[in-house]
C-alpha distance (Angstrom), angle and dihedral (degrees) to the residues before:
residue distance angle dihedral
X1 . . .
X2 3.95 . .
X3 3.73 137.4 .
X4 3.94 123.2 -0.9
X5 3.62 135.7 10.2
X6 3.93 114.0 -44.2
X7 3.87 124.2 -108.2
X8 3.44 115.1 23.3
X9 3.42 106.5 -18.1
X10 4.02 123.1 120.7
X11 4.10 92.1 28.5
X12 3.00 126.7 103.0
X13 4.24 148.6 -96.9
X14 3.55 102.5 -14.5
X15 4.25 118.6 -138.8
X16 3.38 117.1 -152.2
X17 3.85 118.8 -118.9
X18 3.87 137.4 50.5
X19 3.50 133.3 -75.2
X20 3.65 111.5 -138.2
X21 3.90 114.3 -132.5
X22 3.76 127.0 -111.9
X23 3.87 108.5 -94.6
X24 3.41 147.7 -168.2
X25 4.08 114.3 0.9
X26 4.18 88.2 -3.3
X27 3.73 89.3 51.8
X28 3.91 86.0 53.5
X29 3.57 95.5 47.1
X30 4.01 86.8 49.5
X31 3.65 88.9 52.9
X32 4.10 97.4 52.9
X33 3.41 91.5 47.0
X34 3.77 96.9 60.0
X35 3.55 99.3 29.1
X36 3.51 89.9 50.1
X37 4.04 95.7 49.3
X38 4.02 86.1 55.8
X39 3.60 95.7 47.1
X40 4.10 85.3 58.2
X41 4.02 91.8 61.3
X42 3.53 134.7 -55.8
X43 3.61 110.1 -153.2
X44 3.82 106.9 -92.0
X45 3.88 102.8 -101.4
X46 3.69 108.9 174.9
X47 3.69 91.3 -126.6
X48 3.81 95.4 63.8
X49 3.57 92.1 56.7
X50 3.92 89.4 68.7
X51 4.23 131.4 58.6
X52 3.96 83.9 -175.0
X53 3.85 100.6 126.1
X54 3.94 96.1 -150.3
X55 3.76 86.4 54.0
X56 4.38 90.5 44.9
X57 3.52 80.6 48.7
X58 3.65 104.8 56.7
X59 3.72 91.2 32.7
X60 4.10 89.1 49.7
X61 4.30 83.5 46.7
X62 4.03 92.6 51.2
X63 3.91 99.0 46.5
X64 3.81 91.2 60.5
X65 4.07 108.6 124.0
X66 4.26 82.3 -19.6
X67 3.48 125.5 100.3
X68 3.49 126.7 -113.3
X69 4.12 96.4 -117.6
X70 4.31 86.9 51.3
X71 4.26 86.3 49.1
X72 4.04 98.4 55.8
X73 3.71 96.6 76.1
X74 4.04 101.2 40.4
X75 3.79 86.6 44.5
X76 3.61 100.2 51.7
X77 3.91 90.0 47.4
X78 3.69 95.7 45.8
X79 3.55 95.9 54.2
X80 3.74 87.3 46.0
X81 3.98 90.6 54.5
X82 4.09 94.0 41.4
X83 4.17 115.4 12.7
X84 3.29 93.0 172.9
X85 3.77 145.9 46.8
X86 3.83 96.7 -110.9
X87 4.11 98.3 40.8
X88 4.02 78.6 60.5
X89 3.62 98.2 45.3
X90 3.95 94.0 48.0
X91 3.85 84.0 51.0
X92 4.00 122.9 88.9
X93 3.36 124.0 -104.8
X94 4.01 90.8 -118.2
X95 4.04 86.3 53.0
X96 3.54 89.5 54.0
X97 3.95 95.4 47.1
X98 3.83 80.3 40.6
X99 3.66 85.7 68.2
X100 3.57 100.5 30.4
X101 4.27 88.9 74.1
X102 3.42 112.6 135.3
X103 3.62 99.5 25.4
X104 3.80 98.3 86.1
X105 3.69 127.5 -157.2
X106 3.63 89.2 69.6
X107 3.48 106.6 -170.3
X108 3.60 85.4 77.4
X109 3.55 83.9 65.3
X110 4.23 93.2 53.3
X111 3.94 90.1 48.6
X112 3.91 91.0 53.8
X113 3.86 86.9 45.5
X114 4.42 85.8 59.1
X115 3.60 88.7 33.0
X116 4.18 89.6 61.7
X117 3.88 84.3 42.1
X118 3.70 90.3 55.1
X119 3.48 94.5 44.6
X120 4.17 90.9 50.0
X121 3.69 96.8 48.9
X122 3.99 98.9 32.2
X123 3.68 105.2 40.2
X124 3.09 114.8 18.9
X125 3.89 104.4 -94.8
X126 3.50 87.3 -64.1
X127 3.90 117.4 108.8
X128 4.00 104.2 -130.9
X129 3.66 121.1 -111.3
X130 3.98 95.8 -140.8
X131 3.79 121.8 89.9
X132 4.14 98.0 -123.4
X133 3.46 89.6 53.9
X134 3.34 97.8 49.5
X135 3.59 86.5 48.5
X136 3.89 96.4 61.3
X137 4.05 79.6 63.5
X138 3.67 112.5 111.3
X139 3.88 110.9 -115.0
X140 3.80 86.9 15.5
X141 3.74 109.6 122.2
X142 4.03 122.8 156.5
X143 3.27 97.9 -70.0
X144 3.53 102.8 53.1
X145 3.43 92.5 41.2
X146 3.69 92.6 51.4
X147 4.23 87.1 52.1
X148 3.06 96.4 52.6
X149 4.08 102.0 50.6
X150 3.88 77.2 45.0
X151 3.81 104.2 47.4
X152 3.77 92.9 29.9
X153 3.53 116.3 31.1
X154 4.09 98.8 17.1
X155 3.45 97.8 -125.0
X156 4.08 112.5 167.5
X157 3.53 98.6 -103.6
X158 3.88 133.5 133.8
X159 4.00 106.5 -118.9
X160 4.24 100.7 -152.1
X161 3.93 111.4 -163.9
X162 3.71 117.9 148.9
X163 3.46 101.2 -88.9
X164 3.95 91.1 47.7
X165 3.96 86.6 53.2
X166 3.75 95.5 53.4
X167 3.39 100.0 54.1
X168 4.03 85.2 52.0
X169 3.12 92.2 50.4
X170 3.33 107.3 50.1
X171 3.99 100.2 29.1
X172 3.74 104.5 38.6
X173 3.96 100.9 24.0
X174 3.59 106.3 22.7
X175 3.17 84.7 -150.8
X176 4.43 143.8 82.7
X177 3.60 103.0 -107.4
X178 4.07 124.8 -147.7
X179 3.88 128.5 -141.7
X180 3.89 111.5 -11.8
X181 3.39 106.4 -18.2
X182 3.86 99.5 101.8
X183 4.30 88.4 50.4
X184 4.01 89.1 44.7
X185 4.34 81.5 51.7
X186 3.52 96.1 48.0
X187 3.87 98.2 49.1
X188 3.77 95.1 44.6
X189 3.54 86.7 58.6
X190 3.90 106.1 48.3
X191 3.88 114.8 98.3
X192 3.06 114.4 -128.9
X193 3.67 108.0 -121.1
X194 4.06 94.9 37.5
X195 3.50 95.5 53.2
X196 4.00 87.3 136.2
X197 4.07 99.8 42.9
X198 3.97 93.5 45.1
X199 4.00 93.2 50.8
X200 3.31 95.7 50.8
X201 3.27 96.9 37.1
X202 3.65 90.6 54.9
X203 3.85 89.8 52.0
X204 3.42 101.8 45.7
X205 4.00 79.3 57.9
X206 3.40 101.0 58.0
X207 3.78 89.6 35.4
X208 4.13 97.2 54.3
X209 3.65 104.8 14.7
X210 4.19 111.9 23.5
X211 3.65 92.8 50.9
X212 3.25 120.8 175.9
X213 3.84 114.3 -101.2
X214 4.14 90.7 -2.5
X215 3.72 106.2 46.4
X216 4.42 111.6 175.9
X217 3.69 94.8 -143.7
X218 3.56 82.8 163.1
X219 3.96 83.9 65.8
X220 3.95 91.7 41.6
X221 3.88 121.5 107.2
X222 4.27 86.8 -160.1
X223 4.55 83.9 55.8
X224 3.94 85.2 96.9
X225 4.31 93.4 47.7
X226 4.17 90.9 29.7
X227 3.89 99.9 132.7
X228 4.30 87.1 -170.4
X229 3.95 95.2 45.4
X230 4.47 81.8 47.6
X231 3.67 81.1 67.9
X232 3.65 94.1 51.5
X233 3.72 81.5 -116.8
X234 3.98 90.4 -69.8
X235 4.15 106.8 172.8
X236 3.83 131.0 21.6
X237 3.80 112.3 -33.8
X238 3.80 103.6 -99.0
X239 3.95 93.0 -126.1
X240 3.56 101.7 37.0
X241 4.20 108.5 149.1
X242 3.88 104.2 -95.8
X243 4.13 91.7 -162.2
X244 4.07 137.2 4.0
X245 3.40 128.9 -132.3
X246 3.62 114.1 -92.2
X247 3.87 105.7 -102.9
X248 4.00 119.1 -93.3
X249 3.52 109.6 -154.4
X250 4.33 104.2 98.4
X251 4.28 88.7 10.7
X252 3.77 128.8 128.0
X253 3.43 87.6 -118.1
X254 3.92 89.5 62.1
X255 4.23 93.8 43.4
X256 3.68 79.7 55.7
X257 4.03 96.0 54.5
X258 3.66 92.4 51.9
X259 3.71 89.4 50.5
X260 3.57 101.9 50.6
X261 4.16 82.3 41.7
X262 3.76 79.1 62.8
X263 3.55 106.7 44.2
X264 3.87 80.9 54.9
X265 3.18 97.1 62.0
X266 4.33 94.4 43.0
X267 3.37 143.3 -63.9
X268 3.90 128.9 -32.1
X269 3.39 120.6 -149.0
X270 3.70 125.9 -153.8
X271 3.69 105.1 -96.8
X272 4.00 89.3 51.1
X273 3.49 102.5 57.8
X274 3.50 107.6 81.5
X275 4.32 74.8 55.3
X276 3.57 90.2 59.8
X277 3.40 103.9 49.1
X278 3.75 92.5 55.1
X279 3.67 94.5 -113.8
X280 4.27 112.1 94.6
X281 3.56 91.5 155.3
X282 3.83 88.2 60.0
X283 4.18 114.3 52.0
X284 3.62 84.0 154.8
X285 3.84 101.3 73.0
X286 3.63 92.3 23.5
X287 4.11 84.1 69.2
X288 3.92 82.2 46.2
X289 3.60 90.2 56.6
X290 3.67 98.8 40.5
X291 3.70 89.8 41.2
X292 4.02 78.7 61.3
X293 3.28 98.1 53.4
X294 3.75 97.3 61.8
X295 3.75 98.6 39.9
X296 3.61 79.1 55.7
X297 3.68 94.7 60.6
X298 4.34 89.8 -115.9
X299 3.24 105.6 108.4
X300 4.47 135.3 15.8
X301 3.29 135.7 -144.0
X302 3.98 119.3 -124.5
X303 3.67 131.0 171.5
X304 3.91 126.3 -28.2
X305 4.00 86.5 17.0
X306 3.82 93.2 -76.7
X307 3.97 118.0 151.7
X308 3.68 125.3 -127.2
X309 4.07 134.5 164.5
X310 3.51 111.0 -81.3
């Protein structure tokens, strides 16, 4: 739901082979533990105060690679701007990056904009409740299809961001594991009618207590059932980061920010863009960048060379 890429990715050395799940009267242990942590509070995200599956959709879009604290403001505004599927679709794409600021990584914010078009002209305005139609969804890849039938329609299904896989990997596996293994985990332990409490419980877990590098086990209602702290936490931790993000401050990806932060606010004419990319002494890969930006579908050129939203 939060952070990096879902599933497996960001943890660390993978081992080959499954971990079976807890069963019987240590798979209903498992399940009181978590169920009961989220029944004591989950911190009061705006998104879990709504089942509506356009609003777990756009909420599920948002927290991709962004935290959940960076989300709350963009999400609350662009539900204001477009509540439902069809007010997006009948919107322009530059009204909809408009209201995507502060989100970065703003193609996301074009393939929710088709995704809300596809949803108006294919079903009805109603985003579907099956996982290949959700699928067809632009921007909607297993993961987000798999949070929203979770988070919005409470189907059983394990919902595997980063934070969800650390906790499995270090508390039920005590181990990194490769390929599938950490989805197969996390659906054989769902139950089946608290499909919604038990993945965000397990997330808000990994996101507030089974941190990466400073986990509070003392904190953490799985310390007791913990198979990594039973080790006393003997060999590499089994979700340790295996790379970091290359740094933003002087990237492409930040000349492109300031850009779009531009286009926002109007048009950008030729002789201005190396300006608005932050780098005046270097036209050259300010064109590079802005060259980007309308491959990329985020910005147009109109007459004279000038940029504008698309």
């Amino acid at each position: 739901m939060t952070g990096s890429a879902p599933g497996t990715a960001g943890v660390g050395p993978a081992c080959s082979g499954s971990m079976p799940a807890p069963a019987g009267a240590e798979l209903a242990a498992w399940r009181r533990a978590v169920l009961g942590f989220g029944r004591q509070g989950l911190r009061p995200l705006p998104w879990r105060a709504t089942r509506d599956p356009w609003a777990v959709l756009v909420s599920e879009v948002m927290l991709q690679q962004t935290q959940a604290t960076r989300v709350v403001a963009p999400y609350l505004r662009f539900l204001e701007r477009f509540p439902t599927p069809k007010a997006c679709a009948a919107a322009s794409a530059g009204e909809v990056l408009v209201a995507w600021e502060g989100l970065g990584y703003n193609r996301r914010g074009l393939a929710l904009h088709r995704a809300a078009q596809a949803v108006a002209d294919r079903f009805g305005g109603a985003v579907p409740d099956d996982p290949a139609s959700l699928r067809t969804l632009a921007g909607v890849g297993p993961y987000t299809a798999r949070a929203v039938l979770a988070f919005a329609f409470e189907h059983p299904v394990g919902v595997v961001d980063v934070n969800v896989a650390r906790v499995l990997h270090r508390a039920v596996a005590a181990r990194a594991l490769a390929g599938t293994a950490t989805q197969d985990l996390a659906d054989a332990l769902v139950p089946a009618a608290r499909s919604w409490l038990w993945n965000q419980s397990v997330m808000e877990i990994g996101a507030v207590l089974c941190r990466a590098g400073s986990p509070r086990c003392w904190q953490c209602p799985l310390a007791r059932r913990c198979r990594w702290r039973a080790t006393g936490g003997a060999g590499a931790d089994p979700a340790a980061p295996r790379s970091r993000q290359a740094a933003f401050e002087g990237s492409d990806r930040q000349g492109r920010g300031r850009l779009l932060a531009a286009l926002r606010r109007g048009p950008v004419r030729p002789s201005e863009v190396a300006g608005a990319c932050g780098w005046p002494g270097d036209p050259s890969r300010a064109r590079r960048i802005a060259e980007g930006l309308v491959a990329d579908g985020l910005s147009r050129r109109v007459r004279g060379g000038t940029l504008v939203l698309p």
